[in-house]
PyMOL Python script that loads the backbone (N, CA, C, O; Angstrom):
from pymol import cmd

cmd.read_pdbstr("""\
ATOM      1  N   UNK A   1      42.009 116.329  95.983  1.00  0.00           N
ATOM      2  CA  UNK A   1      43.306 116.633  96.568  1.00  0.00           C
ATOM      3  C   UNK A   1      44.035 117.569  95.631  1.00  0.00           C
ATOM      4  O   UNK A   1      43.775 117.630  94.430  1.00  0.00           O
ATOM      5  N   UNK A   2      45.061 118.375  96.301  1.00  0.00           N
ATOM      6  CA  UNK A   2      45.606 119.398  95.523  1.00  0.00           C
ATOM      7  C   UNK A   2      47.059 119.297  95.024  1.00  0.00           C
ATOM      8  O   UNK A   2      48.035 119.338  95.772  1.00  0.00           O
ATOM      9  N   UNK A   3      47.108 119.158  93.672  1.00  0.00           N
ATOM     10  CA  UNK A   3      48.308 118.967  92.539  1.00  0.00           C
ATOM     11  C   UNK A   3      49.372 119.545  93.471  1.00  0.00           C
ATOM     12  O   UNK A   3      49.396 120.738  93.776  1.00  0.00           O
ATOM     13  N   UNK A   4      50.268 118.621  93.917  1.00  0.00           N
ATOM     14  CA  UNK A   4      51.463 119.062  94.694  1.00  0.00           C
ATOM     15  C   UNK A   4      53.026 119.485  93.328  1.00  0.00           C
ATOM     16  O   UNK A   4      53.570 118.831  92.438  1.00  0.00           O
ATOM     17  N   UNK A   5      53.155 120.564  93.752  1.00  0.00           N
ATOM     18  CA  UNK A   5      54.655 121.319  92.710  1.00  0.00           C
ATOM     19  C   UNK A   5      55.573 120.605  92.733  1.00  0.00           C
ATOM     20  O   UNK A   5      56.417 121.498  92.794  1.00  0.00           O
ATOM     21  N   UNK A   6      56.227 119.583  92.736  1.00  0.00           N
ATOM     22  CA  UNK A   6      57.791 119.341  93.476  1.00  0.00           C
ATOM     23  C   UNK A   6      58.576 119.651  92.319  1.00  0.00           C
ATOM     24  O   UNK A   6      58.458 118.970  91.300  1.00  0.00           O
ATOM     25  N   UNK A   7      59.349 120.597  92.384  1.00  0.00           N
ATOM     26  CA  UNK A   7      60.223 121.458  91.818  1.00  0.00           C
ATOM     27  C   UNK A   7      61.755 120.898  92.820  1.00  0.00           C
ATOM     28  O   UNK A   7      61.742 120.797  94.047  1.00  0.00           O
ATOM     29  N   UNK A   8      63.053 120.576  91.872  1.00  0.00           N
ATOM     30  CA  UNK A   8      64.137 119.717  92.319  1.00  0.00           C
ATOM     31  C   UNK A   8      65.498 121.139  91.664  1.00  0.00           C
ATOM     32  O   UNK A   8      65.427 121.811  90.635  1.00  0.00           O
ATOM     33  N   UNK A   9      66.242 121.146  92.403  1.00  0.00           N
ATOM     34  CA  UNK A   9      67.252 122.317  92.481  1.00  0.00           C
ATOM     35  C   UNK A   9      68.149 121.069  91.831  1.00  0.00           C
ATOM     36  O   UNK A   9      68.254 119.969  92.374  1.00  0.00           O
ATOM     37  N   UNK A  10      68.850 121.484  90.419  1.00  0.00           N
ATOM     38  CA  UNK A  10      69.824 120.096  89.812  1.00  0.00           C
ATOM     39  C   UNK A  10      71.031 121.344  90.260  1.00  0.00           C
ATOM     40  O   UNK A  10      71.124 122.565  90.131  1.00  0.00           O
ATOM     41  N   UNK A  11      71.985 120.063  90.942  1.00  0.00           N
ATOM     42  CA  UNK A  11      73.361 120.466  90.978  1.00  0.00           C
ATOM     43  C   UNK A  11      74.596 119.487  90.336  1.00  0.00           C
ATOM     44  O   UNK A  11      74.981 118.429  90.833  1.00  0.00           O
ATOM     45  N   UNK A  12      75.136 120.156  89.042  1.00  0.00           N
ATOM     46  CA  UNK A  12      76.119 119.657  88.457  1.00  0.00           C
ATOM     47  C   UNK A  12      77.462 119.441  88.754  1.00  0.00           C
ATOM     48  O   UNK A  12      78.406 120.181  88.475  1.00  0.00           O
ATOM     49  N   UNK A  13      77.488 117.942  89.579  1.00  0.00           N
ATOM     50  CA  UNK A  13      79.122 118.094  90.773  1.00  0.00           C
ATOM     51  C   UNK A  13      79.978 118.201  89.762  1.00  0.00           C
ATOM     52  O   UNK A  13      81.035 118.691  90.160  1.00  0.00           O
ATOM     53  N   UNK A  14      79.980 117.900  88.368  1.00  0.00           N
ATOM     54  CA  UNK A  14      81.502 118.282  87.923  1.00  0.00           C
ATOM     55  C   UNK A  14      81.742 119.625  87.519  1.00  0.00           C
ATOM     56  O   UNK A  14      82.870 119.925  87.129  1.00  0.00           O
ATOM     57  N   UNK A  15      80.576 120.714  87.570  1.00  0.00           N
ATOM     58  CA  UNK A  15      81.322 121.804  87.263  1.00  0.00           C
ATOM     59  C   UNK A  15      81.353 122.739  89.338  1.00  0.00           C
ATOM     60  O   UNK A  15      81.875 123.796  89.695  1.00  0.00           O
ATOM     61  N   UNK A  16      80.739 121.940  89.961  1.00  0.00           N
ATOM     62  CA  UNK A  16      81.148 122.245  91.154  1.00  0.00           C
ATOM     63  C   UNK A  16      82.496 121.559  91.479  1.00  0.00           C
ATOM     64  O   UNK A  16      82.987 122.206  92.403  1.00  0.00           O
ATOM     65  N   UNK A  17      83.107 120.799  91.222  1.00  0.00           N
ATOM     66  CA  UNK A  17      84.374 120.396  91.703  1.00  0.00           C
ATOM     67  C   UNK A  17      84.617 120.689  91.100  1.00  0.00           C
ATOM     68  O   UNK A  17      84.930 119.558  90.729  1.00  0.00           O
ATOM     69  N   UNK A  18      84.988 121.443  90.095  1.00  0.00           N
ATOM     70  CA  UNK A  18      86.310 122.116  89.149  1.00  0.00           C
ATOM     71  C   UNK A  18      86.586 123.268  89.817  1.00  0.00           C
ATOM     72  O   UNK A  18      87.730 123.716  89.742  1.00  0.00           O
ATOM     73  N   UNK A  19      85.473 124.027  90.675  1.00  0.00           N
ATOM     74  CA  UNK A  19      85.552 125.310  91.171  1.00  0.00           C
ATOM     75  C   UNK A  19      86.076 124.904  92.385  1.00  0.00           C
ATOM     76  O   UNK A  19      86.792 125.844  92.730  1.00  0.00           O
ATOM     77  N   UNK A  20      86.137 123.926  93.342  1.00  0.00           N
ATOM     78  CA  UNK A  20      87.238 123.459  94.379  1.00  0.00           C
ATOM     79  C   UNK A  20      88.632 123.146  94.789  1.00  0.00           C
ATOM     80  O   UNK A  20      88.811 121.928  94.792  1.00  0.00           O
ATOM     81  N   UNK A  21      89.397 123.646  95.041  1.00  0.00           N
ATOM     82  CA  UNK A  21      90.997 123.532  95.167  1.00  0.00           C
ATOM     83  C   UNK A  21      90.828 121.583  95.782  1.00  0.00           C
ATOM     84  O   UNK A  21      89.929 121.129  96.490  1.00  0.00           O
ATOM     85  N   UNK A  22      91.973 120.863  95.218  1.00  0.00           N
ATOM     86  CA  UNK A  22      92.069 120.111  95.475  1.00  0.00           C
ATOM     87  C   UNK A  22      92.091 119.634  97.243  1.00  0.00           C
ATOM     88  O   UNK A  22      91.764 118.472  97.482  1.00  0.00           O
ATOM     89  N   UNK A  23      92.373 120.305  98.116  1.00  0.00           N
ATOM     90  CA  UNK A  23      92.470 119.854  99.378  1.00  0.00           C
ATOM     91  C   UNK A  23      91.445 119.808  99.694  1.00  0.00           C
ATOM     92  O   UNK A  23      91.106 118.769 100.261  1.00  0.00           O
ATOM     93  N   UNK A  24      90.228 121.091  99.462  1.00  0.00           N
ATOM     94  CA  UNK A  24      88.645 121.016  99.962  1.00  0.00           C
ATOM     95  C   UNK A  24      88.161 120.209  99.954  1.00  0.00           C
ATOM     96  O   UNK A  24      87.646 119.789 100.990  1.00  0.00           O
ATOM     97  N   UNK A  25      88.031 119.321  98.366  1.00  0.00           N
ATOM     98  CA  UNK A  25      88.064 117.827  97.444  1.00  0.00           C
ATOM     99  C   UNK A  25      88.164 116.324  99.008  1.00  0.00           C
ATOM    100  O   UNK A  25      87.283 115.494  99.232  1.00  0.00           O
ATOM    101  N   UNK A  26      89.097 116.428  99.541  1.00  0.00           N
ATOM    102  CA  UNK A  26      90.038 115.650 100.341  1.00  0.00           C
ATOM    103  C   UNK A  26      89.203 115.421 101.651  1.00  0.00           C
ATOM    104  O   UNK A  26      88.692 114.413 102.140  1.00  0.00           O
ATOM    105  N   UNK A  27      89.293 117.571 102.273  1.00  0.00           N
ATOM    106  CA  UNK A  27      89.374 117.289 103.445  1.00  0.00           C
ATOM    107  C   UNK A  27      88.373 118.086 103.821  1.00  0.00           C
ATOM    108  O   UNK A  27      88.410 118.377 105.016  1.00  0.00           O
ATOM    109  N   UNK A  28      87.473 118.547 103.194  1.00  0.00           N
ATOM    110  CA  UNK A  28      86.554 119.056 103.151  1.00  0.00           C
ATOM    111  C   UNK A  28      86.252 120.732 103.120  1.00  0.00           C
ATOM    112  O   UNK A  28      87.278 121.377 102.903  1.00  0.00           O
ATOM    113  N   UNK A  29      85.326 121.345 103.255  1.00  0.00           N
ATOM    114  CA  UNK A  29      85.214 123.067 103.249  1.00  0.00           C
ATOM    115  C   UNK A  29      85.998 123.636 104.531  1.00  0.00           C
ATOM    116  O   UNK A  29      86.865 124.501 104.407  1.00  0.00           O
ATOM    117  N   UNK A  30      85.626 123.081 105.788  1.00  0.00           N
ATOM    118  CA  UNK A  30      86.477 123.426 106.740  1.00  0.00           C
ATOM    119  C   UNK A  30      88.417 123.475 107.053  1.00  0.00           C
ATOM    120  O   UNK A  30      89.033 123.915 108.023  1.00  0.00           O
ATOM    121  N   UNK A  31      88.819 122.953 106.024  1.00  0.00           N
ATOM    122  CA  UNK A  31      89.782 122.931 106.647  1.00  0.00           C
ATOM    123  C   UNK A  31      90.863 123.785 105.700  1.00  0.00           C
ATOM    124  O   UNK A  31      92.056 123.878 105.990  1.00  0.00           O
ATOM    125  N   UNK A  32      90.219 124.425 104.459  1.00  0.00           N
ATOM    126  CA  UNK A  32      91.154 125.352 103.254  1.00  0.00           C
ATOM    127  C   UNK A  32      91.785 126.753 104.338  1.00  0.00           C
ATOM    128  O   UNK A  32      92.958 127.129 104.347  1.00  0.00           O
ATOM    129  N   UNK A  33      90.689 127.324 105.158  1.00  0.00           N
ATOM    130  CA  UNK A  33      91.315 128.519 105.592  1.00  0.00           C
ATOM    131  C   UNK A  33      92.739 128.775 106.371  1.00  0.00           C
ATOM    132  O   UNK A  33      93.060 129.872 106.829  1.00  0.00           O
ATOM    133  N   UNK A  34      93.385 127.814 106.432  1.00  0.00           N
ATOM    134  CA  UNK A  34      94.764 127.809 107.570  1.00  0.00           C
ATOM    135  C   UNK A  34      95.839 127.991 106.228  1.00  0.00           C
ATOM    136  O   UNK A  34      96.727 128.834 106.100  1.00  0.00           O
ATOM    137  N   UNK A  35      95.370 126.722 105.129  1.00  0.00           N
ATOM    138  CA  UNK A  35      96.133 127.040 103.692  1.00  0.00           C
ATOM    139  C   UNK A  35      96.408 128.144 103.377  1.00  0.00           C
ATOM    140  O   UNK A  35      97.514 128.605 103.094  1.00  0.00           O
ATOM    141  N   UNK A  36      94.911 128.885 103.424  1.00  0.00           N
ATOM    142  CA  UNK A  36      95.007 130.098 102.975  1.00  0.00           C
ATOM    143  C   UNK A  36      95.619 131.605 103.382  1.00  0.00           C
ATOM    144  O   UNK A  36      95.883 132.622 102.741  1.00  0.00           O
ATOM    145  N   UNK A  37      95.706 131.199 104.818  1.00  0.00           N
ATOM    146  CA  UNK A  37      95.734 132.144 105.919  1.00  0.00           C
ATOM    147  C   UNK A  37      96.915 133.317 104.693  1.00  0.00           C
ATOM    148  O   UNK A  37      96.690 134.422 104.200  1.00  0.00           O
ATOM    149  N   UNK A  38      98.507 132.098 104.572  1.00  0.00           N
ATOM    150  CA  UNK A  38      99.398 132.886 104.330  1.00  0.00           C
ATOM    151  C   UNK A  38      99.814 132.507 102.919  1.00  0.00           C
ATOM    152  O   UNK A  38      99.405 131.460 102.416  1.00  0.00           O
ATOM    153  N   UNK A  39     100.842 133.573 102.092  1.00  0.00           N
ATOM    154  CA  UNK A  39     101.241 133.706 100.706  1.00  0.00           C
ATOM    155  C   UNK A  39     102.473 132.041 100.688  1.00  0.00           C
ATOM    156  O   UNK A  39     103.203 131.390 101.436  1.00  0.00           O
ATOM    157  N   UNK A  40     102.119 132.072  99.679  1.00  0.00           N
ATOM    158  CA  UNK A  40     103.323 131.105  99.353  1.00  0.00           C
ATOM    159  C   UNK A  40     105.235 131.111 100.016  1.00  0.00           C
ATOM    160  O   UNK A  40     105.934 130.223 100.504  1.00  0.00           O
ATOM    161  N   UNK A  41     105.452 132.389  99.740  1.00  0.00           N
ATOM    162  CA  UNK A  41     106.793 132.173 100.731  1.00  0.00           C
ATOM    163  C   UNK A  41     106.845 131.691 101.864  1.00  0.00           C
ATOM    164  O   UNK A  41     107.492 130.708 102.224  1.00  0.00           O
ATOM    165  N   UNK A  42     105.703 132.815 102.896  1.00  0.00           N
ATOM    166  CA  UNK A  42     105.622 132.634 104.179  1.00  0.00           C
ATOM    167  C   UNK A  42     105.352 131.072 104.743  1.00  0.00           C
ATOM    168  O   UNK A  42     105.374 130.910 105.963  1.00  0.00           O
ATOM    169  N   UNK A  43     105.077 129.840 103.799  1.00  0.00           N
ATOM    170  CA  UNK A  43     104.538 128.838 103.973  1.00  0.00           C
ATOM    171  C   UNK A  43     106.073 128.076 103.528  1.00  0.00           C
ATOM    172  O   UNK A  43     106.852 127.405 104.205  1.00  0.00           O
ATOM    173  N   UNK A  44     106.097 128.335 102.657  1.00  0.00           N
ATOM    174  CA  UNK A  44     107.955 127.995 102.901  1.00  0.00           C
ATOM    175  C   UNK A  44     108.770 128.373 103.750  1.00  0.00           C
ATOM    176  O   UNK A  44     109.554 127.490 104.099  1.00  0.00           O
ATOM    177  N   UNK A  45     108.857 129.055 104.082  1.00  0.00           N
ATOM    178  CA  UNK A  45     109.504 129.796 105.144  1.00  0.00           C
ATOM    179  C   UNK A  45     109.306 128.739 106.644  1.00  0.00           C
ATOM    180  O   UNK A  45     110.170 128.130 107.274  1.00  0.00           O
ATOM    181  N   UNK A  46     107.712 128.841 106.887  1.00  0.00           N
ATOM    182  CA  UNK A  46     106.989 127.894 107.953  1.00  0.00           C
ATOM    183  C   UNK A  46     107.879 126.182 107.572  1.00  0.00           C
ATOM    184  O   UNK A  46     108.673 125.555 108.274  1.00  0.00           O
ATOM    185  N   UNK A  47     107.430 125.929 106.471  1.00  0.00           N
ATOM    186  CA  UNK A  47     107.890 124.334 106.421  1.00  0.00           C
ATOM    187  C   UNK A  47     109.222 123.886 106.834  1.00  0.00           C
ATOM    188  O   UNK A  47     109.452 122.934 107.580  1.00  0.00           O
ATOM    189  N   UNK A  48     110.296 124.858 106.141  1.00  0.00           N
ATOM    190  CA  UNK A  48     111.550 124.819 105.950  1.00  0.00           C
ATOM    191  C   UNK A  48     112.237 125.225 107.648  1.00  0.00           C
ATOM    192  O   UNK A  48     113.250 124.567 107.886  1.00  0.00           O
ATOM    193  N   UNK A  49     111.924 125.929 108.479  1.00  0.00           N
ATOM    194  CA  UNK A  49     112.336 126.203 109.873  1.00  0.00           C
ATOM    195  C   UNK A  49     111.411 124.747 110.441  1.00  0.00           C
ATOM    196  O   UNK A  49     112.137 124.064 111.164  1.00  0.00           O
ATOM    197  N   UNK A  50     110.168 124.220 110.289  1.00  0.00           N
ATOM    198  CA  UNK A  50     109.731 123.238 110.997  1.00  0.00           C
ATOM    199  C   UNK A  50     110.565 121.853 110.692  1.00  0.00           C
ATOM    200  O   UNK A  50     110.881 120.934 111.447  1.00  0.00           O
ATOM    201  N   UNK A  51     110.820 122.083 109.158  1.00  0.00           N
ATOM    202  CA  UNK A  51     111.476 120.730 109.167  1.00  0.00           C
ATOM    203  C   UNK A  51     113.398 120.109 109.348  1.00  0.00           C
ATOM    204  O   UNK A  51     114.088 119.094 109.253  1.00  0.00           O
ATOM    205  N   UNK A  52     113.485 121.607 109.665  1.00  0.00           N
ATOM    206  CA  UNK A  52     114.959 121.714 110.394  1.00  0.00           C
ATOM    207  C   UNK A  52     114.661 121.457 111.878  1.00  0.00           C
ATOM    208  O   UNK A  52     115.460 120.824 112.567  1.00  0.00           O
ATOM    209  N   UNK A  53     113.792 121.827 112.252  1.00  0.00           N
ATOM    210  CA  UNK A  53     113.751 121.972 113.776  1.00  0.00           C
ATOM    211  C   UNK A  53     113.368 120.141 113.832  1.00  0.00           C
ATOM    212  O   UNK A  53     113.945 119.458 114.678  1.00  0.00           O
ATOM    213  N   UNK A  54     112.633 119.669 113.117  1.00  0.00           N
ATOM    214  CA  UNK A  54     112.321 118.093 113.122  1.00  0.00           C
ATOM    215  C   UNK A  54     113.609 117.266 113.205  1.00  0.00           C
ATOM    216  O   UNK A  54     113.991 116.583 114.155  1.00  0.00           O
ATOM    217  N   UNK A  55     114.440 117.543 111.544  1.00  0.00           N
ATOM    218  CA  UNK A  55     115.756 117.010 111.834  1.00  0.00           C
ATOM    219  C   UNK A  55     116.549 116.771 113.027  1.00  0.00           C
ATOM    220  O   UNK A  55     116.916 115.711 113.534  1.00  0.00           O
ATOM    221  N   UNK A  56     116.754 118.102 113.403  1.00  0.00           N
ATOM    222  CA  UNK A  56     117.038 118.361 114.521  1.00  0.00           C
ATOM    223  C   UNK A  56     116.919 117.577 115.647  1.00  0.00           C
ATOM    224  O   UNK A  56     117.845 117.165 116.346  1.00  0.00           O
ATOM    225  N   UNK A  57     115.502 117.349 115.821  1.00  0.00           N
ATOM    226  CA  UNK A  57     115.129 116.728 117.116  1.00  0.00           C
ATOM    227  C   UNK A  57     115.581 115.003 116.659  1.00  0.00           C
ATOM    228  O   UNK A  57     116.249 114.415 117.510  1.00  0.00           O
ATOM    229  N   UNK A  58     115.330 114.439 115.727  1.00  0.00           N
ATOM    230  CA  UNK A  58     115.719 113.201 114.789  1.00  0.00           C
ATOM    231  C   UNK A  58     116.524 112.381 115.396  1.00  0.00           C
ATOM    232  O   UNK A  58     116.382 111.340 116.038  1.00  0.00           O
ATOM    233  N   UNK A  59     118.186 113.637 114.786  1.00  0.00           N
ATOM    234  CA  UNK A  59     119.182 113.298 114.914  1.00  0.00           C
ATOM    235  C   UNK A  59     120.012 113.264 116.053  1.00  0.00           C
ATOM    236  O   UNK A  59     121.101 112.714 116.214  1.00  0.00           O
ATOM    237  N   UNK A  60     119.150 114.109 117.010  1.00  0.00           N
ATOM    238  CA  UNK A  60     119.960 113.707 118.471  1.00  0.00           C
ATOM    239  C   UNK A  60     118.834 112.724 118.900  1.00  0.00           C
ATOM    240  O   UNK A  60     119.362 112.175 119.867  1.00  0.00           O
ATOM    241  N   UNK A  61     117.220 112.002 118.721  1.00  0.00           N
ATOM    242  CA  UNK A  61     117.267 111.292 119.544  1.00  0.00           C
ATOM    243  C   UNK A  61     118.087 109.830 118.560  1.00  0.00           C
ATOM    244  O   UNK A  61     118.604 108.836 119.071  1.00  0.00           O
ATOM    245  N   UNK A  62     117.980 110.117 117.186  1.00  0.00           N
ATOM    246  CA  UNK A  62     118.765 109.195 116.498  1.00  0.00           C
ATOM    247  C   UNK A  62     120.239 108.626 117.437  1.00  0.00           C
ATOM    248  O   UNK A  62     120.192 107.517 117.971  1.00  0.00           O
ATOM    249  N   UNK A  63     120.963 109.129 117.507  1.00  0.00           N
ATOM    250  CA  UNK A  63     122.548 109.264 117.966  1.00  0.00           C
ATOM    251  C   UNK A  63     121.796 108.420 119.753  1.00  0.00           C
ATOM    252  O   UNK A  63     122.218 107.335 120.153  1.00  0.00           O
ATOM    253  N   UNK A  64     121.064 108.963 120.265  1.00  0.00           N
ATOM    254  CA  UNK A  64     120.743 108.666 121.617  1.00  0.00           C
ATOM    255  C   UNK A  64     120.384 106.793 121.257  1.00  0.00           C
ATOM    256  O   UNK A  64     121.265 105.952 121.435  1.00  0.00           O
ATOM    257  N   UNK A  65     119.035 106.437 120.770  1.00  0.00           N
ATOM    258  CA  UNK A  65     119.030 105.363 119.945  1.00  0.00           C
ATOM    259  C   UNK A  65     120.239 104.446 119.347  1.00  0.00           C
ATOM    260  O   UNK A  65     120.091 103.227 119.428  1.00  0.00           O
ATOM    261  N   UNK A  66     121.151 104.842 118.889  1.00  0.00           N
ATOM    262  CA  UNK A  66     122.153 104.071 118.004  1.00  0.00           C
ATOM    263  C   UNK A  66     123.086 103.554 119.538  1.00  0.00           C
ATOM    264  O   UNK A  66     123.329 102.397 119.883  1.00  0.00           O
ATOM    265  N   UNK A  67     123.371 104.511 120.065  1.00  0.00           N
ATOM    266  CA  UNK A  67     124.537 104.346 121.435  1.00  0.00           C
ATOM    267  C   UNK A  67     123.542 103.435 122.450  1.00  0.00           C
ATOM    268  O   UNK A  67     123.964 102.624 123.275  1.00  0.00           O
ATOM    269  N   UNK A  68     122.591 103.650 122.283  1.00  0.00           N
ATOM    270  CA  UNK A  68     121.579 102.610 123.492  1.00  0.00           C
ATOM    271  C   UNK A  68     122.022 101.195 122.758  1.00  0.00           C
ATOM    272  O   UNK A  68     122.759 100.357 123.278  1.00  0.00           O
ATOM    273  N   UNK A  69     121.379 101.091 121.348  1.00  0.00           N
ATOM    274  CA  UNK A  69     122.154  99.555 120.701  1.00  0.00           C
ATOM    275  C   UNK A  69     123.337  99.116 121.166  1.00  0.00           C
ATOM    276  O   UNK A  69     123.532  98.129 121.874  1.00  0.00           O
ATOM    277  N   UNK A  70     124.135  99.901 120.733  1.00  0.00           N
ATOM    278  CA  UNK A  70     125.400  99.737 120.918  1.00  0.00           C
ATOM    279  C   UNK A  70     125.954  99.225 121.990  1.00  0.00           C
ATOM    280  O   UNK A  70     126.631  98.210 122.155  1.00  0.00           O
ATOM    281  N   UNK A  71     125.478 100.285 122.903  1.00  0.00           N
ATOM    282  CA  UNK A  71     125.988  99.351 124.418  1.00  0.00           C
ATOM    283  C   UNK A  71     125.458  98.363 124.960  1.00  0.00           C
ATOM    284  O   UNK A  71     125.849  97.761 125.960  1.00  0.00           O
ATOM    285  N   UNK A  72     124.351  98.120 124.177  1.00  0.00           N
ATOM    286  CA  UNK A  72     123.358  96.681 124.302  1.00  0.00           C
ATOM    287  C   UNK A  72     124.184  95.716 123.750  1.00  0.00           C
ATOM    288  O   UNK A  72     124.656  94.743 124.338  1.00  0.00           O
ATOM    289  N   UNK A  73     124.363  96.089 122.391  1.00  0.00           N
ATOM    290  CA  UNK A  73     125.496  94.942 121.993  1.00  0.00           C
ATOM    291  C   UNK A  73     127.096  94.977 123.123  1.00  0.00           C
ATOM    292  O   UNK A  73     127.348  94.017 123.853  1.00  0.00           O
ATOM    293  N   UNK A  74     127.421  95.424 123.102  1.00  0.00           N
ATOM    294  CA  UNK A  74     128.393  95.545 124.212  1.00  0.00           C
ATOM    295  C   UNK A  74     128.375  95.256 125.496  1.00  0.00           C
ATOM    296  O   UNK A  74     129.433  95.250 126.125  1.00  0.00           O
ATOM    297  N   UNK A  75     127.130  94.958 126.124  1.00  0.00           N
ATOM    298  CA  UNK A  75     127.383  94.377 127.125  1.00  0.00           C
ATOM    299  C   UNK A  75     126.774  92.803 127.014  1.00  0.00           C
ATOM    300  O   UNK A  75     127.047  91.863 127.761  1.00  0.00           O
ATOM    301  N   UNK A  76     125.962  92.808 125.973  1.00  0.00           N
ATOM    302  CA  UNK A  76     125.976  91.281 125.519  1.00  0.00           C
ATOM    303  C   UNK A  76     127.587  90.451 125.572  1.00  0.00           C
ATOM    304  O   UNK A  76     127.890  89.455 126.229  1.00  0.00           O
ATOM    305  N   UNK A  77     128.490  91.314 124.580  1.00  0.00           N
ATOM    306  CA  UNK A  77     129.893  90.783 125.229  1.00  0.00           C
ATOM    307  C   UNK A  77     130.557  90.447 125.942  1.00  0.00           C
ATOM    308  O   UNK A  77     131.576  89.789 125.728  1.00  0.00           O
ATOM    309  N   UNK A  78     130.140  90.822 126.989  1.00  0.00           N
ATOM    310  CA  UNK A  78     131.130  91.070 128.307  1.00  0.00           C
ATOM    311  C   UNK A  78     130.752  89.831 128.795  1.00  0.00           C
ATOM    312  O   UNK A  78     131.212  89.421 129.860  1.00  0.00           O
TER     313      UNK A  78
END
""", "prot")
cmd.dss("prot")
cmd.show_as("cartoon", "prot")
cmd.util.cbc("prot")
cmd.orient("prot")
């Protein structure tokens, strides 16, 4: 029978994860490119209008919520 080669490719994960941004780490290779798409402002920019527009939506269904209690308690009174 004939002397089989097995030759093994060594891969060193800690100097491969040093070369990985922490999210890749997380969430895998697929999902860095949306991160990447845009520069750092423009991603502030994105967060800061989304998380006004969140507030936003919050605090009026907040206020909608509080007055529903309210008149719950209030007609418990009556």
């Amino acid at each position: 029978a004939g002397a089989r080669d097995d030759t093994f490719n060594v891969l060193d994960l800690a100097e491969y994860t040093k070369n990985q941004p922490w999210w890749r780490k997380i969430f895998g290779p697929s999902s860095g490119s949306s991160a990447e798409k845009y520069n750092v402002a423009t991603q502030l920019v994105i967060g800061g209008v989304t998380g006004w527009c969140t507030g936003l939506v919050f605090q009026k269904v907040g206020k909608l919520a509080a007055t529903a209690v309210g008149g719950g308690f209030f007609l418990l009174q009556v």
